[in-house]
TORPA-4810 file (N, C-alpha, C, O; in nm, 3 decimals):
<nodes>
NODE_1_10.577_10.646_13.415_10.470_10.709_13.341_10.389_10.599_13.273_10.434_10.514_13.197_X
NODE_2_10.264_10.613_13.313_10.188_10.495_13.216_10.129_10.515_13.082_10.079_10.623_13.051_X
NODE_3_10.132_10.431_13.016_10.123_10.402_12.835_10.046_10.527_12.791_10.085_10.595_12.696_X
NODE_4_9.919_10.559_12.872_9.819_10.660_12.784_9.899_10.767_12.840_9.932_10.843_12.749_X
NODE_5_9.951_10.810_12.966_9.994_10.987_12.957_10.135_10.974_12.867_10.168_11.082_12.817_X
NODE_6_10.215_10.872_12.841_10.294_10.898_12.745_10.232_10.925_12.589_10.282_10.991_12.498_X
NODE_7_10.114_10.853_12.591_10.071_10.813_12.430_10.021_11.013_12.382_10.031_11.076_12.277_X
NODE_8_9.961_11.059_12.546_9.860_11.172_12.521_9.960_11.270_12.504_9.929_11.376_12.449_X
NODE_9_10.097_11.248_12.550_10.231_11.350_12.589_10.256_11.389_12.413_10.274_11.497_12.356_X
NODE_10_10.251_11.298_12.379_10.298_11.260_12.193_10.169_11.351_12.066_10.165_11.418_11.963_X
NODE_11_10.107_11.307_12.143_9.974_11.306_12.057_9.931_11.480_12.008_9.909_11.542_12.112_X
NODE_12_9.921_11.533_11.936_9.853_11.660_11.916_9.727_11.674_11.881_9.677_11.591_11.805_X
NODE_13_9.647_11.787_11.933_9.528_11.803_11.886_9.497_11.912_11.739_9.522_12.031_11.725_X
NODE_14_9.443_11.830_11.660_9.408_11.949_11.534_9.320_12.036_11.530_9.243_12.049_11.625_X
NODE_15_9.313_12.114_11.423_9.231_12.239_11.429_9.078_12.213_11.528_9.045_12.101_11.490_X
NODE_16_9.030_12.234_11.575_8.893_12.213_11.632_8.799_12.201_11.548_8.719_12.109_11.565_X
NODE_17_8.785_12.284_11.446_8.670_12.315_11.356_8.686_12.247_11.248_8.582_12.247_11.182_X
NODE_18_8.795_12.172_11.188_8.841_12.035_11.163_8.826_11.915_11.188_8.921_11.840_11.211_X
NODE_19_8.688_11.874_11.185_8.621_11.718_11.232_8.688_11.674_11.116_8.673_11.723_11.004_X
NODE_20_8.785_11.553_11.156_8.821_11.491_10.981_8.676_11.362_10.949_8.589_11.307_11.016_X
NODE_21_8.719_11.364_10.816_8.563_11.231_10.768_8.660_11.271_10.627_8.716_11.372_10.586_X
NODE_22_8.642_11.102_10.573_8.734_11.069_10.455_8.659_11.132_10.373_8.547_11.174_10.402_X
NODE_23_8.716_11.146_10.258_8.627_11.164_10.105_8.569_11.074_10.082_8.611_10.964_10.120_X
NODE_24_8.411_11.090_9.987_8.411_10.955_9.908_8.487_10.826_9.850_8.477_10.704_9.838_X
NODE_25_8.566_10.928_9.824_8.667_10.803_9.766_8.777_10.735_9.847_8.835_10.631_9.815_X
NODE_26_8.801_10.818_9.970_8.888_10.714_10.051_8.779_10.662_10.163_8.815_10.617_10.273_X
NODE_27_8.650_10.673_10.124_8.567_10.553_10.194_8.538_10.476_10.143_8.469_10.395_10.206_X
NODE_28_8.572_10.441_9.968_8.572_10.344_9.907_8.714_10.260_9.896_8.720_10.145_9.854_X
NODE_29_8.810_10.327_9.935_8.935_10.265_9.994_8.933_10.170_10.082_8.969_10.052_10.075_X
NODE_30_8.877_10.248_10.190_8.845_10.227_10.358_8.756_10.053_10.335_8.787_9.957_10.407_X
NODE_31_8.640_10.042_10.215_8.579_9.945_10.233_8.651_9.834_10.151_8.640_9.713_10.171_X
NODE_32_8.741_9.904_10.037_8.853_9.776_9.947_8.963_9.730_10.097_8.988_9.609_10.102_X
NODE_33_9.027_9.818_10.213_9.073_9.742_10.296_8.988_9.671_10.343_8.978_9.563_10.284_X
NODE_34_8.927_9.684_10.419_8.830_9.599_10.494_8.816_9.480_10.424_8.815_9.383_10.501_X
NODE_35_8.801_9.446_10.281_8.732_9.365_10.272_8.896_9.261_10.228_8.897_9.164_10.152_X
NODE_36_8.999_9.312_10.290_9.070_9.224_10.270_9.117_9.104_10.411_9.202_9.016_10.422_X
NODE_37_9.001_9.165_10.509_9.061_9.083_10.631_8.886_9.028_10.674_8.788_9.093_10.639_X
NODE_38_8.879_8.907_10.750_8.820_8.815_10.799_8.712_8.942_10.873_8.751_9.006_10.970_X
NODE_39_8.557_8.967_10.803_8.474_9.100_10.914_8.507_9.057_11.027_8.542_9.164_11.077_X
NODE_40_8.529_8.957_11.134_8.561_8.968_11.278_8.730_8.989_11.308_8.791_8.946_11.406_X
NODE_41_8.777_9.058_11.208_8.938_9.077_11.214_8.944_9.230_11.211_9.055_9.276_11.234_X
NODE_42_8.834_9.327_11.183_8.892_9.420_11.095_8.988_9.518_11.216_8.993_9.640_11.201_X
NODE_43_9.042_9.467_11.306_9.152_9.572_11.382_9.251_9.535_11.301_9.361_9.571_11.343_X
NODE_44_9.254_9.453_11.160_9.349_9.373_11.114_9.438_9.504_11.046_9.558_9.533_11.045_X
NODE_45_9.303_9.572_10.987_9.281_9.697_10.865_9.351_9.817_10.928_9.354_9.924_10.867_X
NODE_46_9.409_9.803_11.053_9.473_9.942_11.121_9.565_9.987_11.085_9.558_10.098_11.139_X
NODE_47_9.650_9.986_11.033_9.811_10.003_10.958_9.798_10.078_10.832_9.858_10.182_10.802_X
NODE_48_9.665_9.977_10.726_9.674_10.061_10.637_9.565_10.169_10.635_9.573_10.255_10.547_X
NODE_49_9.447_10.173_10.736_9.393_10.269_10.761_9.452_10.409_10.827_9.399_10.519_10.810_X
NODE_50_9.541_10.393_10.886_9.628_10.493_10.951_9.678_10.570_10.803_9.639_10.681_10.764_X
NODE_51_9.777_10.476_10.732_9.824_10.507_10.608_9.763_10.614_10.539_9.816_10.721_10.510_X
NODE_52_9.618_10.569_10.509_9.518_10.602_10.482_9.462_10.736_10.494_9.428_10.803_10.396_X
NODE_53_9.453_10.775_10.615_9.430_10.879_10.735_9.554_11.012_10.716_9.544_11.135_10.726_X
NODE_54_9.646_10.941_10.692_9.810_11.063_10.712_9.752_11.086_10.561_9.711_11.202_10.558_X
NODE_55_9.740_11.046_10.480_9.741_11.075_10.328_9.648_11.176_10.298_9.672_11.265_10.217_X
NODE_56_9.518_11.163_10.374_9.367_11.204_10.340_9.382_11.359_10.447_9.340_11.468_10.411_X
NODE_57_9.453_11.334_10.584_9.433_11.470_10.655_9.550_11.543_10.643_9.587_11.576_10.756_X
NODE_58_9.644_11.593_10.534_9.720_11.659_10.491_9.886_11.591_10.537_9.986_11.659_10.515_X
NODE_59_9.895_11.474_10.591_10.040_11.429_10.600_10.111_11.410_10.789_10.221_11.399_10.843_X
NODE_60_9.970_11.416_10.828_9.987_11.350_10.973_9.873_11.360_11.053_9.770_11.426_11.037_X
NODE_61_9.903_11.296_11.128_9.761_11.260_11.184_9.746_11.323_11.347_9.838_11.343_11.427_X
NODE_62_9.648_11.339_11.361_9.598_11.436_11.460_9.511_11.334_11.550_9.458_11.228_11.518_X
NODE_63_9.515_11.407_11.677_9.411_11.292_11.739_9.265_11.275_11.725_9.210_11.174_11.767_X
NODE_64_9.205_11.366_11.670_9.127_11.368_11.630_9.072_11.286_11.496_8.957_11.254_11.469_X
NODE_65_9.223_11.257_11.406_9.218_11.193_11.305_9.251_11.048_11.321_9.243_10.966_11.231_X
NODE_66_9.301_11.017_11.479_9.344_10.889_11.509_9.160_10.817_11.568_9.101_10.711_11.543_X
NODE_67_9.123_10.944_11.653_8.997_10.893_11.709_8.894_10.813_11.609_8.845_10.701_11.622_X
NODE_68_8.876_10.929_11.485_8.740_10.886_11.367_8.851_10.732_11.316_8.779_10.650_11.260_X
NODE_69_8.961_10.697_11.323_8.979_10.622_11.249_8.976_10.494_11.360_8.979_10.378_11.319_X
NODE_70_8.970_10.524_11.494_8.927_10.389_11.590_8.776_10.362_11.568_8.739_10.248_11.537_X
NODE_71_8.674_10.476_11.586_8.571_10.463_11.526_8.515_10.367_11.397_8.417_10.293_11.390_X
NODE_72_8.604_10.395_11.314_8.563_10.283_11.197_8.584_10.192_11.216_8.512_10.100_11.177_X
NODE_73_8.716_10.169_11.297_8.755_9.998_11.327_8.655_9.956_11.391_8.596_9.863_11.337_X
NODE_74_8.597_10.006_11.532_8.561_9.975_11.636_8.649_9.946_11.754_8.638_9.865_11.846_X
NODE_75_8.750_10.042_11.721_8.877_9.951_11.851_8.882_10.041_11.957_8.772_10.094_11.939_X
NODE_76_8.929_10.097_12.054_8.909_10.218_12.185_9.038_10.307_12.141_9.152_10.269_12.116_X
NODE_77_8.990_10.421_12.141_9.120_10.496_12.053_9.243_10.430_12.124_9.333_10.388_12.051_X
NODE_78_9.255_10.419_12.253_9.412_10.414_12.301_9.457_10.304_12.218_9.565_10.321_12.161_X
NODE_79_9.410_10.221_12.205_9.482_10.103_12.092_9.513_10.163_11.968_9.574_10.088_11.891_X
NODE_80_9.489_10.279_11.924_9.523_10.316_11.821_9.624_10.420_11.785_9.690_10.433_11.682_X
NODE_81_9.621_10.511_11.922_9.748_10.558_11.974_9.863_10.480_12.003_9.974_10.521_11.970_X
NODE_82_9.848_10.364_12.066_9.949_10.287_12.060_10.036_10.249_11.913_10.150_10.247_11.865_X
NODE_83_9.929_10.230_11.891_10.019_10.178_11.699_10.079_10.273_11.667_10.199_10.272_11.641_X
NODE_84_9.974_10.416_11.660_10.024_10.510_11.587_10.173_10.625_11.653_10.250_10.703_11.597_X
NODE_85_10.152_10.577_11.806_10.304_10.642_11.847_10.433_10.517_11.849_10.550_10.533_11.883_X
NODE_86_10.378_10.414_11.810_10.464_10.309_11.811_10.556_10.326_11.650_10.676_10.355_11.648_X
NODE_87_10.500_10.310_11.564_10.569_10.344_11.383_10.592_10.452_11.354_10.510_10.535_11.313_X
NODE_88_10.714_10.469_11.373_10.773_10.583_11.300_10.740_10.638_11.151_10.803_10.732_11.103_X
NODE_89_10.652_10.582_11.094_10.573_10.627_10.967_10.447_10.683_10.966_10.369_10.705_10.873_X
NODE_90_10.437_10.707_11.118_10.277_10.819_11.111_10.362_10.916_11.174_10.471_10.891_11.225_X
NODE_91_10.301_11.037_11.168_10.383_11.175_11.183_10.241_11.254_11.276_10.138_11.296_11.223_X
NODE_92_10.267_11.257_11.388_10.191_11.283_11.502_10.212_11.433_11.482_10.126_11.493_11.545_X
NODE_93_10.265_11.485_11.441_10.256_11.663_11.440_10.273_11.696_11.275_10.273_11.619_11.179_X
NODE_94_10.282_11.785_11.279_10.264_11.866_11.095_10.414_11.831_11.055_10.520_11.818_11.116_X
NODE_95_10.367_11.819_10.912_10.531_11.867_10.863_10.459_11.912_10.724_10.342_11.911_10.686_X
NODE_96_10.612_11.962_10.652_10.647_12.006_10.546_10.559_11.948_10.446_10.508_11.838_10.460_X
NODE_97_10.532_12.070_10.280_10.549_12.016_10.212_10.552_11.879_10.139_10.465_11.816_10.079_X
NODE_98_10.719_11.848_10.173_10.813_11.779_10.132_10.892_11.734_10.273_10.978_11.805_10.324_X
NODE_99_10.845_11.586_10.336_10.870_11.519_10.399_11.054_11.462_10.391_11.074_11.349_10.349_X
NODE_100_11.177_11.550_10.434_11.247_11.487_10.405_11.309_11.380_10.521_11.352_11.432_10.624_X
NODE_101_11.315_11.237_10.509_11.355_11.140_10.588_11.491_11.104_10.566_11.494_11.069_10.448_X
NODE_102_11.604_11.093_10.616_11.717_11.091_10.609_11.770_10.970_10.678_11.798_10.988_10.796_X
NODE_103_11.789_10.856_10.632_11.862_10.718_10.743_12.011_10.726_10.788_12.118_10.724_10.727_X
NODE_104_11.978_10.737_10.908_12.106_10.760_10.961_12.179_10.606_11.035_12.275_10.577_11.107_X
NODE_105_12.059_10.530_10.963_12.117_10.363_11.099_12.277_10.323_11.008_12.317_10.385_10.909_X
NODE_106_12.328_10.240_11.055_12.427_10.174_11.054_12.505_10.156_10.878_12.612_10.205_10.841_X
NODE_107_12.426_10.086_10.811_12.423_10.150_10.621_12.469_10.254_10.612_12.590_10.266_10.629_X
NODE_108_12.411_10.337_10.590_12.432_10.490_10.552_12.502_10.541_10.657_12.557_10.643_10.617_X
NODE_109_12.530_10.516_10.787_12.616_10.597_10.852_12.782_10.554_10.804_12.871_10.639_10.796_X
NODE_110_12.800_10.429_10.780_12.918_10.373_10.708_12.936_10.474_10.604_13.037_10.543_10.616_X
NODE_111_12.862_10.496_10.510_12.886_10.542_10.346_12.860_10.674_10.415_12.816_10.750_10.328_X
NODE_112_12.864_10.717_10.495_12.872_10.900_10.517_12.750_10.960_10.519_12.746_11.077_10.480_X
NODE_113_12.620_10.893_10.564_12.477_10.980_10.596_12.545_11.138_10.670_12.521_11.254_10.636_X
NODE_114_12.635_11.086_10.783_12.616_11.201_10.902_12.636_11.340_10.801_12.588_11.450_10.825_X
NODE_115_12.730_11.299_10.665_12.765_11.453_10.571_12.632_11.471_10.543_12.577_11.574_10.584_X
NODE_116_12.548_11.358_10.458_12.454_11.428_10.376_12.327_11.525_10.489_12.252_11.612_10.445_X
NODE_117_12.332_11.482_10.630_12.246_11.513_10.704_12.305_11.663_10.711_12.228_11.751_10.672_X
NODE_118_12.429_11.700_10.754_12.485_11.813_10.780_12.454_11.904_10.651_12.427_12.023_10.669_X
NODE_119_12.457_11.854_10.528_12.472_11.970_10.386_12.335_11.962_10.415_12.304_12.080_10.427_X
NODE_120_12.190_11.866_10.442_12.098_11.916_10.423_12.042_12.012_10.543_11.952_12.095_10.533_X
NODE_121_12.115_11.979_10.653_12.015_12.102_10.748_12.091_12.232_10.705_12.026_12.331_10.739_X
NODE_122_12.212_12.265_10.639_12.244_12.384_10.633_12.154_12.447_10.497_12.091_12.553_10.505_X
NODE_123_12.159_12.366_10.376_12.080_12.425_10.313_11.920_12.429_10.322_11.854_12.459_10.222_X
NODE_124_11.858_12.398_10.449_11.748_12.382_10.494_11.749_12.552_10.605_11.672_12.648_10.609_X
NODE_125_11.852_12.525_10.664_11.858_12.619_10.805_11.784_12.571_10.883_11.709_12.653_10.936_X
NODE_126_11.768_12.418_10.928_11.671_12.330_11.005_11.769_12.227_11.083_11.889_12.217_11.058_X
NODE_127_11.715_12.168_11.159_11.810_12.079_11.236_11.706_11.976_11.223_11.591_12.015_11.207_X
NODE_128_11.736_11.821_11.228_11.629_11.747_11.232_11.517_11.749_11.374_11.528_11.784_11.491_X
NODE_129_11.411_11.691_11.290_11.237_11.720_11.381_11.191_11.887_11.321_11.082_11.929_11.359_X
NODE_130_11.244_11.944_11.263_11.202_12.073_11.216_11.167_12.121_11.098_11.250_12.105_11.008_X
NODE_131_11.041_12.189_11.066_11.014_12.234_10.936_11.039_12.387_10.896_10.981_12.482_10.948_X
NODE_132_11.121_12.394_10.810_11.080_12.575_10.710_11.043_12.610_10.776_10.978_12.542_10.855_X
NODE_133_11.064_12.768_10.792_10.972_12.884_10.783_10.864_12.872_10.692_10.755_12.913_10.732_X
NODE_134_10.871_12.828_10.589_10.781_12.849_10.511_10.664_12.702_10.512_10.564_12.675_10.446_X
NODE_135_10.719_12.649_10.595_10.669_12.491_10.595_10.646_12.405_10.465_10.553_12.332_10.431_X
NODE_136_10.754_12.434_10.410_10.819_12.377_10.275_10.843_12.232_10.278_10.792_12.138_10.217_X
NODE_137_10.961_12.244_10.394_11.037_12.110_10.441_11.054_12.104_10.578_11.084_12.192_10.658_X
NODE_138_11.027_11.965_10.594_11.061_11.939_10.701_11.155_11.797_10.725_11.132_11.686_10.679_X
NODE_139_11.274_11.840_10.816_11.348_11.767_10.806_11.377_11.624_10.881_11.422_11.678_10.982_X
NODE_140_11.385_11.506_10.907_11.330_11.383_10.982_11.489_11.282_10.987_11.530_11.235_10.881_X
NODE_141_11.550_11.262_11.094_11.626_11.106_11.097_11.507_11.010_11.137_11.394_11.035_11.179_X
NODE_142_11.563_10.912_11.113_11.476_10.769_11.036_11.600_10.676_11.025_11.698_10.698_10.954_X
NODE_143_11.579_10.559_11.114_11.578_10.460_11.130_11.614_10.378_10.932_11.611_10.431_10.821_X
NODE_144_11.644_10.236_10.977_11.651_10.207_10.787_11.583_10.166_10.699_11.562_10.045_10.687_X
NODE_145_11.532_10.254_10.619_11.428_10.263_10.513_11.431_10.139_10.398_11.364_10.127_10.295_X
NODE_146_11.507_10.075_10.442_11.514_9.933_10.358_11.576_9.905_10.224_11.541_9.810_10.155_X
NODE_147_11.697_10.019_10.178_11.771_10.000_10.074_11.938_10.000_10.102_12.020_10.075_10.049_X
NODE_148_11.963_9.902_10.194_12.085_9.928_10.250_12.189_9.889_10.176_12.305_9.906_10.212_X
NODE_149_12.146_9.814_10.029_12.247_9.796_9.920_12.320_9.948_9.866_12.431_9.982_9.825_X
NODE_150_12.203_10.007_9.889_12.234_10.147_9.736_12.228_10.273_9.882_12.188_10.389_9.882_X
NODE_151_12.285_10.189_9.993_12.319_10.331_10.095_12.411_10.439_10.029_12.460_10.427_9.916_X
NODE_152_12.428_10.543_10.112_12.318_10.615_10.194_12.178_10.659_10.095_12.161_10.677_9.974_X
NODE_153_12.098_10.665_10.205_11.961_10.742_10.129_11.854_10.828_10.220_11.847_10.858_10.339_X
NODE_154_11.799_10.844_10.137_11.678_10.919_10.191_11.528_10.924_10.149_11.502_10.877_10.038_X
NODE_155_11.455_10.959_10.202_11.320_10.948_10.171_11.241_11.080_10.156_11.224_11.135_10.264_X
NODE_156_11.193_11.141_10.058_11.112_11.237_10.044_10.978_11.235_9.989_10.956_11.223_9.869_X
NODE_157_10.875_11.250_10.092_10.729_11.171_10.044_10.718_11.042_10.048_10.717_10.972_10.150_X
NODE_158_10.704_10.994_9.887_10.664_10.861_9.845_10.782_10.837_9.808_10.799_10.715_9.812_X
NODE_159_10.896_10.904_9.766_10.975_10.847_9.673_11.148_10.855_9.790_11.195_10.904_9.893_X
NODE_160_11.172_10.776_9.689_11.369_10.711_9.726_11.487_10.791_9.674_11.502_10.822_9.555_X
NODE_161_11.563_10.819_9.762_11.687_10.834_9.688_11.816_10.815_9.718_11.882_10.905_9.769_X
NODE_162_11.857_10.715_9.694_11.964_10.627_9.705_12.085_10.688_9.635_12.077_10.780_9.553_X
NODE_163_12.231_10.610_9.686_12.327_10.640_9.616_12.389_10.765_9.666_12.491_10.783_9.601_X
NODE_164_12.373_10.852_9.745_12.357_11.008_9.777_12.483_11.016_9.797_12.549_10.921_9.839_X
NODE_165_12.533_11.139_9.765_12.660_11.188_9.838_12.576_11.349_9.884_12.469_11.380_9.832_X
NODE_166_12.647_11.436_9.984_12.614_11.553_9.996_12.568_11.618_9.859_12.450_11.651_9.847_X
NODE_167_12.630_11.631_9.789_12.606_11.727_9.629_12.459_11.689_9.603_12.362_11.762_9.582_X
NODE_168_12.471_11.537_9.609_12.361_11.484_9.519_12.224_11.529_9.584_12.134_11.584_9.520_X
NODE_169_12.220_11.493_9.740_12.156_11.554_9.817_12.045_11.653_9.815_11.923_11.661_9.802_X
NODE_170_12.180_11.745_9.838_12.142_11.941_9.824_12.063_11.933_9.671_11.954_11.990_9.670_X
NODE_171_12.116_11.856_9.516_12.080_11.920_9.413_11.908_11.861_9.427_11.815_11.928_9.382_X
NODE_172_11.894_11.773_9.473_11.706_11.706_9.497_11.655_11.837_9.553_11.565_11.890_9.487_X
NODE_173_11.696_11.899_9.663_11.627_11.996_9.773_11.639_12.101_9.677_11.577_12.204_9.705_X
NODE_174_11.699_12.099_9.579_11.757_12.256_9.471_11.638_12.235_9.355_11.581_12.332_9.306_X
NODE_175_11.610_12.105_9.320_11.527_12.098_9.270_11.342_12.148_9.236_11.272_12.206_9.154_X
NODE_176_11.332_12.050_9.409_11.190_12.075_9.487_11.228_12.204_9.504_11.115_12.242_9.473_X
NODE_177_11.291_12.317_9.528_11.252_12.407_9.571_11.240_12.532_9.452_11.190_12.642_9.473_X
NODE_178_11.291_12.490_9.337_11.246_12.535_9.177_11.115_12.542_9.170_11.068_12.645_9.122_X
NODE_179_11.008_12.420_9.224_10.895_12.411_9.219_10.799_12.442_9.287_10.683_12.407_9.265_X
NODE_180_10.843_12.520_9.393_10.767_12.490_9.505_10.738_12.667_9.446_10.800_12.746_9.375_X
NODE_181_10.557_12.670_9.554_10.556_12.817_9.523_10.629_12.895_9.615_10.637_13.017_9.601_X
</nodes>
């Protein structure tokens, strides 16, 4: 299979009537990156423009949201599909809410991830790659998130949580879901 029908296999299309275009203010983002790389570099700016992009079009990016953002670079979308099915930190289809990422590499599988993964899909009723019914949560294995001192952990959104045993786990998801409407 060659690179683009795998890249297009991956890729989803968003709402139609959904042209994305940043806000004002993440086109004043868009021009604070830029102006951190050499103007004949700016494919430099792709990583955190993507970043950028998942944040601004509700928490993943669409191809449509990959296209406008080759556009700004100037790069041919497939180069940008490439990146973006290459990092496991852009999220090519919808999720949750509440992004939960769970590391299952080598760290945390020592200190007992595989429990905390098991207490969270039951109190989820999700298996990982899957969101809520309510599209609350969605649940994610992930590779190692870079705190392999204070294994096992997990990632929800922006934020960390280290140290986990099952209990500790479930009481975060017991939490967020106090709050959630």
């Amino acid at each position: 299979m060659t690179t683009s029908n795998t890249v297009a296999h991956v890729l989803q299309d968003g709402p139609e009537e959904l042209k994305p275009c940043f806000s004002p203010e993440a086109l004043r983002q868009v021009e604070e990156i830029f102006r951190r790389y050499p103007v004949n570099q700016r494919r430099s700016a792709l990583l955190p423009l993507l970043h950028l992009a998942q944040r601004q079009f509700g928490g993943w990016l669409s191809r449509q949201a990959l296209d406008y953002v080759a556009e700004l670079i100037g790069l041919a979308p497939i180069r940008v599909y490439e990146v973006a099915t290459f990092y496991t930190m852009y999220n090519l289809k919808p999720v949750g809410t509440y992004h939960v990422q769970v590391c299952t590499n080598i760290s945390c599988w020592l200190c007992n991830s595989d429990a905390i993964a098991q207490a969270l899909q039951q109190k989820l009723g999700i298996q990982f790659s899957e969101t809520t019914v309510d599209g609350q949560f969605t649940l994610t294995e992930v590779e190692c998130l870079g705190a392999c001192v204070n294994a096992p952990m997990m990632q929800i959104n922006d934020d960390y949580y280290e140290n986990l045993t099952p209990e500790t786990a479930v009481a975060v998801i017991d939490r967020m879901m106090e709050v959630s409407p």
